[in-house]
C-alpha positions in Angstrom: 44.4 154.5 68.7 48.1 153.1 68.8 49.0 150.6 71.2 52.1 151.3 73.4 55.1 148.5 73.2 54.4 147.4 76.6 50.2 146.4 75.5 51.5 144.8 72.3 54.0 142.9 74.6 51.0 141.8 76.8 48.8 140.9 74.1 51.5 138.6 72.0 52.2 136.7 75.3 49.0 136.4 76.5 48.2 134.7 72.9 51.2 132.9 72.9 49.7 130.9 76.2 46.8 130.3 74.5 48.2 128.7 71.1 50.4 126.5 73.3 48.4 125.4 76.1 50.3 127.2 78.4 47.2 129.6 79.8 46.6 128.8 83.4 43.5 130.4 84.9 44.8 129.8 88.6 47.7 132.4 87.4 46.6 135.9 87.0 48.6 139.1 87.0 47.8 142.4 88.0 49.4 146.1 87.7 50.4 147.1 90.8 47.2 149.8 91.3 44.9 146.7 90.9 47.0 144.3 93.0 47.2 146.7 95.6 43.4 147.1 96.0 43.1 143.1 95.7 45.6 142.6 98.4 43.8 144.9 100.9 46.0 147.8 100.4 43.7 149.9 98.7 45.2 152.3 96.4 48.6 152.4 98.5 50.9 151.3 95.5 54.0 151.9 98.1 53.1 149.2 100.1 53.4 146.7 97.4 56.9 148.4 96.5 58.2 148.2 100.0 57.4 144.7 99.7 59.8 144.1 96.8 62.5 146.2 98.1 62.2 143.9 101.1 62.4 141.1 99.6 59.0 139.6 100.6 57.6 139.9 97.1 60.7 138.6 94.5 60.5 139.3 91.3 61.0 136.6 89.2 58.6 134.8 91.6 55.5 136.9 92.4 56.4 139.7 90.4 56.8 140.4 86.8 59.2 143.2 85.6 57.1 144.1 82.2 59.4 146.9 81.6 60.5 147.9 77.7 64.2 147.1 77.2 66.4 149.8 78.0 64.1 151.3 80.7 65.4 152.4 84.1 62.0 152.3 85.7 60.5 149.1 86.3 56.8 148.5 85.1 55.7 145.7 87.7 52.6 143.1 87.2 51.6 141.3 90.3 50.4 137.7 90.4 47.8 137.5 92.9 47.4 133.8 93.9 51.8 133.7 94.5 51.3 137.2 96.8 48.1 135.9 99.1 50.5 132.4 99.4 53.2 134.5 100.2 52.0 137.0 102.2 50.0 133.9 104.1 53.6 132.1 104.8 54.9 133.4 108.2 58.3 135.4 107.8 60.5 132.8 109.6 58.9 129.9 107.4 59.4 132.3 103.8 62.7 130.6 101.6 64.5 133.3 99.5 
């Protein structure tokens, strides 16, 4: 079984946290079919991607782009503590 670029990707930075102390258990990330059904979306992947277009959910911030270099389409990992926080903040309290 050979291992895509994007698992080897996963696996070398998740390892990387561990060497260096850098693994946080309050931080976890999640594709966006699993952080979907976490958040209380169900399976209703759009509604996580309408987030991001609107700018509720930032990449960079809640979001992970885990896409392969020269990729158009973005391969997006969710982390779950930073969305419920978000999410939780009311809209006219949210910062950019």
């Amino acid at each position: 079984m050979a291992l895509t670029e994007q698992e080897v990707r996963s696996i070398v930075r998740d390892e990387v946290r561990k060497a260096f102390g850098l693994d946080n258990p309050d931080i976890q990330y999640l594709n966006a079919k699993e952080a979907a059904r976490q958040l209380g979306y169900g399976s209703n992947v759009r509604a996580l991607y309408y987030l991001k277009d609107s700018g509720v959910l930032r990449v960079g911030k809640e979001i992970q782009d885990r896409r392969p270099s020269g990729s158009t389409k973005g391969d997006y990992y969710f982390n779950l503590k930073a969305c419920e926080k978000r999410l939780n903040t009311p809209p006219e309290k949210r910062s950019s």
